[in-house]
SEMARDO-273647 format. One record per residue (C-alpha): x, y, z. Coordinates in pm, whole numbers. Example, Ala and Ser with C-alpha at 12.3 -4.5 7.8 and 13.67 -1.06 7.14 Angstrom:
// SEMARDO-273647
+--------+--------+--------+
!     xx !     yy !     zz !
+--------+--------+--------+
!   1230 !   -450 !    780 !
!   1367 !   -106 !    714 !
+--------+--------+--------+
//
This chain:
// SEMARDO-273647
+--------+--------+--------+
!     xx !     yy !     zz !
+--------+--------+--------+
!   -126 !   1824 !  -1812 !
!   -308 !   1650 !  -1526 !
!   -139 !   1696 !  -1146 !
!    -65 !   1317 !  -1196 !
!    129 !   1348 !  -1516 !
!    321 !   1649 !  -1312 !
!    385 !   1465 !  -1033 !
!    545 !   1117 !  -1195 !
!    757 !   1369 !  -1422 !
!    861 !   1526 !  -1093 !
!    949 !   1185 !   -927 !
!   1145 !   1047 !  -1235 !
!   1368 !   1383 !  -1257 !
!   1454 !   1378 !   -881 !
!   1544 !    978 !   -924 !
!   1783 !   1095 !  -1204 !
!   1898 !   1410 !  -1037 !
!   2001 !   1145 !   -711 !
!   2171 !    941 !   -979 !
!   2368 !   1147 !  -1092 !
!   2471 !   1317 !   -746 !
!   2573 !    972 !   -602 !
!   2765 !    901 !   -948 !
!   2960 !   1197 !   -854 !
!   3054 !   1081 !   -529 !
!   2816 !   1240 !   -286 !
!   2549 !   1088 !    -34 !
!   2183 !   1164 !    -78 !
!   2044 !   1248 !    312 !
!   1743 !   1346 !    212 !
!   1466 !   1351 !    -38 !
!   1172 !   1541 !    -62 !
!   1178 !   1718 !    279 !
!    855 !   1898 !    379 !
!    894 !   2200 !    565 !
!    614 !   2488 !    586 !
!    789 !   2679 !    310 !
!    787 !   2395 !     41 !
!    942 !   2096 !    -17 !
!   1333 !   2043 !    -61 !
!   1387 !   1825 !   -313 !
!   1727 !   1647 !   -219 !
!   1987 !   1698 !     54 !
!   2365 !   1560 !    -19 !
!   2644 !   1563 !    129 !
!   2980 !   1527 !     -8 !
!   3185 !   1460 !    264 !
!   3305 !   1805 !    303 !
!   3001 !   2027 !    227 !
!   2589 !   2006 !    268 !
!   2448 !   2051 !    -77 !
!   2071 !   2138 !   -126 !
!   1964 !   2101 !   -483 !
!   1652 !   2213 !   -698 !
!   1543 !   2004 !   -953 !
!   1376 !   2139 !  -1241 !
!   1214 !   1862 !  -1494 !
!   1049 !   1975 !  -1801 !
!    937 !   1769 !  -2083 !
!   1126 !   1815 !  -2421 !
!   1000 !   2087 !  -2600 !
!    832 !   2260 !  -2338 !
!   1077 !   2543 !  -2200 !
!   1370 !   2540 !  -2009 !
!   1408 !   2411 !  -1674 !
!   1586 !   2710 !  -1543 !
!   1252 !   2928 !  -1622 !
!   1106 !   2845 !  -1283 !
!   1342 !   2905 !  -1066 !
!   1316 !   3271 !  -1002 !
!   1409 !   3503 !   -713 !
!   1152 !   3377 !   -514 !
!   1205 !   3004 !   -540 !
!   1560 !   3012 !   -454 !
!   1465 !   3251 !   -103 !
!   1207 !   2908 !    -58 !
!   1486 !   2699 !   -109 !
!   1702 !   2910 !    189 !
!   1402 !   2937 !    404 !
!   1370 !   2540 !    354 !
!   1741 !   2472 !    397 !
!   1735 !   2674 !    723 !
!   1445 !   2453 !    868 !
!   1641 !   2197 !    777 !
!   1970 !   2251 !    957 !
!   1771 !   2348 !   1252 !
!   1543 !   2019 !   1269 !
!   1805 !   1752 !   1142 !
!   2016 !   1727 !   1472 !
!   2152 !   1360 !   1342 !
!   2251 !   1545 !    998 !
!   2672 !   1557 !    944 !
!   2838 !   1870 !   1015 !
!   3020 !   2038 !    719 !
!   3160 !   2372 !    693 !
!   3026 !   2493 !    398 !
!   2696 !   2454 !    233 !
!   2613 !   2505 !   -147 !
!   2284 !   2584 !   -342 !
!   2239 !   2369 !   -675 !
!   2010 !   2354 !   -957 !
!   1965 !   2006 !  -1175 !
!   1773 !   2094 !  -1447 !
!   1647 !   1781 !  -1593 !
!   1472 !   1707 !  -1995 !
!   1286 !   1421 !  -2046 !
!   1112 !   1304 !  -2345 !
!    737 !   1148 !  -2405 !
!    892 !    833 !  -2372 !
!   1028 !    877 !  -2009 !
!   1380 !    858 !  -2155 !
!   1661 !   1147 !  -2056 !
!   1694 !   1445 !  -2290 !
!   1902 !   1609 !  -2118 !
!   2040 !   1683 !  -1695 !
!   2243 !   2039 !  -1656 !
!   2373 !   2044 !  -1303 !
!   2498 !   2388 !  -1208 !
!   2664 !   2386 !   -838 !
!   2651 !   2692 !   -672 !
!   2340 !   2783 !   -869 !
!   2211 !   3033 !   -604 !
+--------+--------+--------+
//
């Protein structure tokens, strides 16, 4: 699969992933953050907590979503959530934060398979 095909699966799982976070009553802060660790993909808040979540998109029929996102990824994923809270000065303050994982299945078509969100994932 070409680094293009990757990427526009990539964009069209986090645009669902936000959908369904503000359906649920939370507001995206961020998206995509860039920090020398990786990239976080979305920052919500949900008026009570700071929520950093994952987002895994596979194609149908091509493994689970959850197979990349190892020990490794999820100390990324702190390392980027620290950089985060330290450079966001204008951010909301919450008393708890939370980890989350969207796993997200989409078919050739483009069309939604499938979007597992487990909160607290990590």
């Amino acid at each position: 699969m070409s680094r293009d095909l990757r990427h526009r699966l990539g964009v069209r799982g986090e645009e669902l992933a936000a959908r369904h976070l503000e359906r649920r009553g939370l507001r995206i802060l961020d998206r995509n953050y860039r920090t020398r660790f990786g990239e976080l993909d979305l920052v919500a808040f949900d008026g009570r907590r700071l929520v950093f979540c994952e987002v895994k998109t596979r194609r149908a029929g091509s493994g689970r979503p959850w197979d990349a996102l190892g020990a490794a990824k999820q100390s990324r994923v702190r390392a980027m959530a620290r950089q985060w809270l330290s450079e966001r000065s204008d951010r909301p303050h919450a008393p708890d934060l939370r980890f989350d994982a969207i796993g997200v299945t989409i078919d050739a078509r483009g069309r939604l398979v499938a979007l597992e969100h487990l909160e607290g994932a990590f």
